[in-house]
Structure formats: C-alpha cells, structure tokens
C-alpha positions in Angstrom: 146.6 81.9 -19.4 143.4 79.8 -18.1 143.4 78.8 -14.5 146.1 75.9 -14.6 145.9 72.1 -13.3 148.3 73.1 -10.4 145.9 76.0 -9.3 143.0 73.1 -10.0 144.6 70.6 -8.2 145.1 72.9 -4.8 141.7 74.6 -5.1 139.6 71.2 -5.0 142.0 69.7 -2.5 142.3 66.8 -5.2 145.8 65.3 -5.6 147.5 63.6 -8.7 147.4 60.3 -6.6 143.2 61.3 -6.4 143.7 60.4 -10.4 145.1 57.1 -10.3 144.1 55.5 -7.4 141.8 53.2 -9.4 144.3 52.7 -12.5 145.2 49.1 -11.1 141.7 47.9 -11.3 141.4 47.9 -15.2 143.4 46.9 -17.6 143.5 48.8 -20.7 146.7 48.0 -22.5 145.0 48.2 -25.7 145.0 51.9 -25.3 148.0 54.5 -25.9 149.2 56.0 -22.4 150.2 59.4 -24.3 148.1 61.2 -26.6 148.0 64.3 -28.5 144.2 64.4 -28.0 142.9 63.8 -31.6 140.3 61.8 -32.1 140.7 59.8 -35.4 136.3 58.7 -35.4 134.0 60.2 -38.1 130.2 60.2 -38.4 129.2 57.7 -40.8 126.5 55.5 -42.4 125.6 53.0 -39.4 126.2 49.6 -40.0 123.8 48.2 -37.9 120.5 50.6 -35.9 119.9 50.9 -32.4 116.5 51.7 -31.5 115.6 54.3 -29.3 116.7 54.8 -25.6 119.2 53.7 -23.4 122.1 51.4 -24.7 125.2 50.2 -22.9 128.5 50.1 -25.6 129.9 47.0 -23.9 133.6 48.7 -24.8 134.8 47.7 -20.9 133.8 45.3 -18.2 133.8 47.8 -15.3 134.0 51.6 -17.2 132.2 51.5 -20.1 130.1 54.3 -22.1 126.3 54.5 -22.2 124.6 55.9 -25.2 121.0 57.5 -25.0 119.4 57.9 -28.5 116.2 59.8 -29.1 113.2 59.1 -30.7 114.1 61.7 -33.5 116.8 59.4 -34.5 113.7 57.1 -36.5 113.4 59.9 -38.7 116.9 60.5 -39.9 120.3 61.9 -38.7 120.3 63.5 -34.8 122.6 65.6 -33.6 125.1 64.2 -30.5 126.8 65.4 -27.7 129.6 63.9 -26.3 128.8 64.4 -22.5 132.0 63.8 -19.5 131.0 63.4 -16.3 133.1 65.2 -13.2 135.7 64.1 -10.9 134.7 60.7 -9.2 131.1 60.7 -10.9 130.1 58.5 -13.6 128.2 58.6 -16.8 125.1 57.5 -15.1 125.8 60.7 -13.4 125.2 62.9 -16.4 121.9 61.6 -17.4 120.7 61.6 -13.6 121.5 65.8 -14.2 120.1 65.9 -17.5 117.2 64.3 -17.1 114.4 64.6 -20.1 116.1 67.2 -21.2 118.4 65.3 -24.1 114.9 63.9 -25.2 113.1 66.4 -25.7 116.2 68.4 -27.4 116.0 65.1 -29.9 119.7 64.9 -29.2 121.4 62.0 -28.5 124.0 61.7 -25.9 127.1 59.6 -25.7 128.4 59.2 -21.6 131.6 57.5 -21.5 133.2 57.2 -18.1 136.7 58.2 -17.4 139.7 55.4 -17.1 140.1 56.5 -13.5 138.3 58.4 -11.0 138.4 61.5 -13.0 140.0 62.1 -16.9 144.1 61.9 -17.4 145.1 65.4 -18.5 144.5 66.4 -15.0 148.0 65.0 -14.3 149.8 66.8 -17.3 148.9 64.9 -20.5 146.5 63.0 -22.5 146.2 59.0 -22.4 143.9 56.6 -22.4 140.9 58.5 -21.7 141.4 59.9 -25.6 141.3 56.2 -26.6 138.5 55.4 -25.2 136.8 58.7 -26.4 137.5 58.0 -29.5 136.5 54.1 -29.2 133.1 55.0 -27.7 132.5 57.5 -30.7 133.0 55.0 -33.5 131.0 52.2 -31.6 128.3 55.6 -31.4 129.0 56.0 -35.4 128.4 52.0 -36.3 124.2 52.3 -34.3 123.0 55.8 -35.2 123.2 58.1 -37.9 124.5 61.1 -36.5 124.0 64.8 -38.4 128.3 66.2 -38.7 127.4 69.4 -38.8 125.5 68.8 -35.3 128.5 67.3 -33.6 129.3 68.6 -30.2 131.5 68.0 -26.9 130.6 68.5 -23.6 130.8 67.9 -19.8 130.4 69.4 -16.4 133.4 70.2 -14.2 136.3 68.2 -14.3 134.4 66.6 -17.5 133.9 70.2 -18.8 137.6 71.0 -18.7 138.4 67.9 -20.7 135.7 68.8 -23.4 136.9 72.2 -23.7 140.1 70.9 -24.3 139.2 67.8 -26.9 137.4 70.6 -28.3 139.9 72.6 -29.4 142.0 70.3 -30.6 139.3 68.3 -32.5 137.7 71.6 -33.2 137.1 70.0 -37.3 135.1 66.9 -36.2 132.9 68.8 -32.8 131.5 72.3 -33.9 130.0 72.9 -31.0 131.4 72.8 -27.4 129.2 72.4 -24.1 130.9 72.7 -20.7 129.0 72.8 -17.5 131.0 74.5 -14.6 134.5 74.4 -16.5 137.8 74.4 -14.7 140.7 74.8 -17.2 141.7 74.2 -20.1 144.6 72.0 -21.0 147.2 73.2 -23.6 147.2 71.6 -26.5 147.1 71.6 -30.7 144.3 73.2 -32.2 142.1 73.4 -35.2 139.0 74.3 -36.8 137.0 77.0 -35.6 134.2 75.7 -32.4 131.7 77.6 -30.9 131.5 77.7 -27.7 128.7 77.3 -24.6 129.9 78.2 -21.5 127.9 78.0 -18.4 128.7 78.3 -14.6 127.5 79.0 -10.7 127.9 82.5 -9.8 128.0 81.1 -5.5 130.3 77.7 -7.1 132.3 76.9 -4.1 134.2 74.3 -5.7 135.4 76.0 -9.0 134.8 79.7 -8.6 133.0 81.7 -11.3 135.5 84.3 -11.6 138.8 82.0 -11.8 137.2 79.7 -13.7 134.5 79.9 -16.1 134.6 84.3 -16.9 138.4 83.6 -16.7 137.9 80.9 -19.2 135.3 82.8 -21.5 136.8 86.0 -21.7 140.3 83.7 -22.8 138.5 82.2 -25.4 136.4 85.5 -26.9 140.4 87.0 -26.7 141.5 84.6 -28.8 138.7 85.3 -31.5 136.4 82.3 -31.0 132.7 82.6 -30.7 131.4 82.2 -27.1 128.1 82.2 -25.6 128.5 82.5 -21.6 126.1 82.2 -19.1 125.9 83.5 -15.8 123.2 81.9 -13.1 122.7 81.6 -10.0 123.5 78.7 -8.1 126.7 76.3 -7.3 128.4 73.8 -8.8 125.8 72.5 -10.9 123.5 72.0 -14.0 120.2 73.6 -13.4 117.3 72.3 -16.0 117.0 76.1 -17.3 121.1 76.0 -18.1 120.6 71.9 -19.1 118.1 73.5 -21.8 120.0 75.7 -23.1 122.8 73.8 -24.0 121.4 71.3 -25.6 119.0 74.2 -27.4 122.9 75.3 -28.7 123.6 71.7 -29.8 120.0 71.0 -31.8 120.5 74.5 -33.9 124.3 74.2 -35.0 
C-alpha cells in the first residue's frame, strides 16, 4: 500500500479545509464534482496552429492553463507533457522550475492550475480538477500537433501524486509518467501499461524519500510496471540535472 492521503494530510500539516478554502471563488458548475479519473481527450490533427512559445488557453477567468510550445513543433508533431504544479503553487510555478529545459528537450508543456489550492483527490475522490484536465488537453489538441506515442503526465509533489494517479488510470492515452517529489498515489481503475520516471530529495523534509517516492517505486516495479527511479541529493525540489532527465524520458518514448 503507497503512503495514504491520511498519512499525507498529517505529515505536511495540510488539512482537507487547506483544499477548499478557495472553492467559493470560482465557479465551475460546468464541470462533474465526481470523477473516475479518465480523461476522454485524444491527440489529433489541429484545427487551427499556435506558433511557438508561451500561450494562455483562456479555459477560466482566474485558474486557467498555460501551454508552452517549442520551436520543434514548426517541423511536425512534439511530444507533450502534461505538468501539475504542487500544493498552493501555480502553473507559472512549473515553468519558473523548468526553466529552458522543456525548450531545449523540444517538448511542449501543458500547465493547468488546480480548481483549488491544490488538486481534489487529496480529499478522497476525483472532481473537477479531471474536467478541467481533460478540457485543457483538448484545447492543447485543437493548436499543436502532438506525437501519441510521446504523450506523457507529470508533476512535482502534490501535482506528482495526481499525475501518478491520472497515469494509471489513463495509462492508454499517457505512456509515459513524470513525477517530481511524489507523495501517493490515489486508488483508482487502471489500464494500459505506463512507464514510469520517478525522481525525489534524498534530505526532502516535506515528503520524505523513503515513505514516499522508494515507497512509491518499489510499489510500482512490485506490481510489474517499468520504473526508472532517481535518487539525488537535495530537498523538495526539481534540480536542472533531474528537470533534464525527465524530459530526456519524455523526447525518447
């Protein structure tokens, strides 16, 4: 059994309240409030091409997703990873952490941000958060062509747990799963067959390495999936060296 929310919850001092306390800001009654976690989006032929760089999906007034698309994208399909951002960060967040890195990987990156102050399954389910996901993906789908067999899902910390757990169950549509400093994993159905990059802090303070991400790994390799973990040392963190080699994962599938 992975390290549970309940054990999450009491070892990051966040609360269930933590979760919410933003969910009367926005409005997003278009969304389901339960979800099984699949994500219904598939890559396609764009209907209409970004260019290159930095583009704001316009799917929400006050939360919405960013998408970064490289400069290899001009020359055909590029792969994408899906990047969550941690517990009361952003997805400006992730590309302040990632810096040229996605660039020079030629990957593009789609950043949504979470419904709340961090993503729903945290308080025992999936909601709105898969949604939006899913909406962000498609809107991804319609600007750049993105290469299916270079499809992956990632985050760092709370974000990480949430893309390990998407991952699984959507493990058809992402064959690749990136997570930065993962927590837990949340139970759910799953499918296909994922590989998996796992990285994480051997001094994290916040999510410790052995309850966490070896805990997490050695789950996973027990349960017959491919898993590529790496140690380094630091905190709770993406260093450029770990940064690199994630998205080096992501480029190759």
């Amino acid at each position: 059994m992975q390290f549970n929310r309940r054990e999450f919850c009491k070892l990051t001092g966040l609360t269930l309240t933590t979760a919410v306390v933003s969910s009367a800001c926005n409005d997003f009654t278009g969304l389901p409030l339960i979800s099984d976690g699949r994500l219904s989006s598939q890559p396609q032929n764009p209907t209409k091409v970004a260019a290159p760089g930095k583009d704001v999906l316009w799917l929400d007034r006050d939360r919405d997703a960013i998408l970064q698309i490289p400069k290899a994208a001009t020359k055909g399909p590029v792969p994408l990873l899906v990047m969550l951002h941690g517990a009361t960060q952003s997805a400006d967040d992730m590309f302040e952490y990632l810096g040229p890195v996605p660039e020079d990987a030629g990957v593009a990156v789609l950043a949504p941000n979470s419904r709340d102050t961090t993503w729903d399954a945290i308080r025992g389910h999936f909601g709105r958060d898969v949604g939006f996901i899913d909406s962000a993906l498609k809107a991804t789908f319609d600007k750049v062509a993105i290469d299916p067999a270079r499809l992956a899902m990632g985050g760092f910390s709370d974000g990480a747990s949430y893309a390990l757990s998407l991952g699984l169950i959507n493990g058809e549509l992402f064959n690749r799963v990136v997570a930065f400093s993962p927590g837990f994993i949340i139970e759910g159905t799953n499918r296909g067959k994922p590989r998996f990059f796992i990285s994480h802090g051997t001094n994290d303070r916040i999510l410790p390495i052995d309850r966490c991400g070896r805990r997490i790994a050695a789950d996973l390799k027990g349960k017959g999936y491919d898993v590529a973990f790496r140690e380094f040392d630091g905190g709770h963190e993406i260093p450029e060296e770990i940064a690199k080699a994630g998205f080096a994962v992501v480029a190759t599938s």
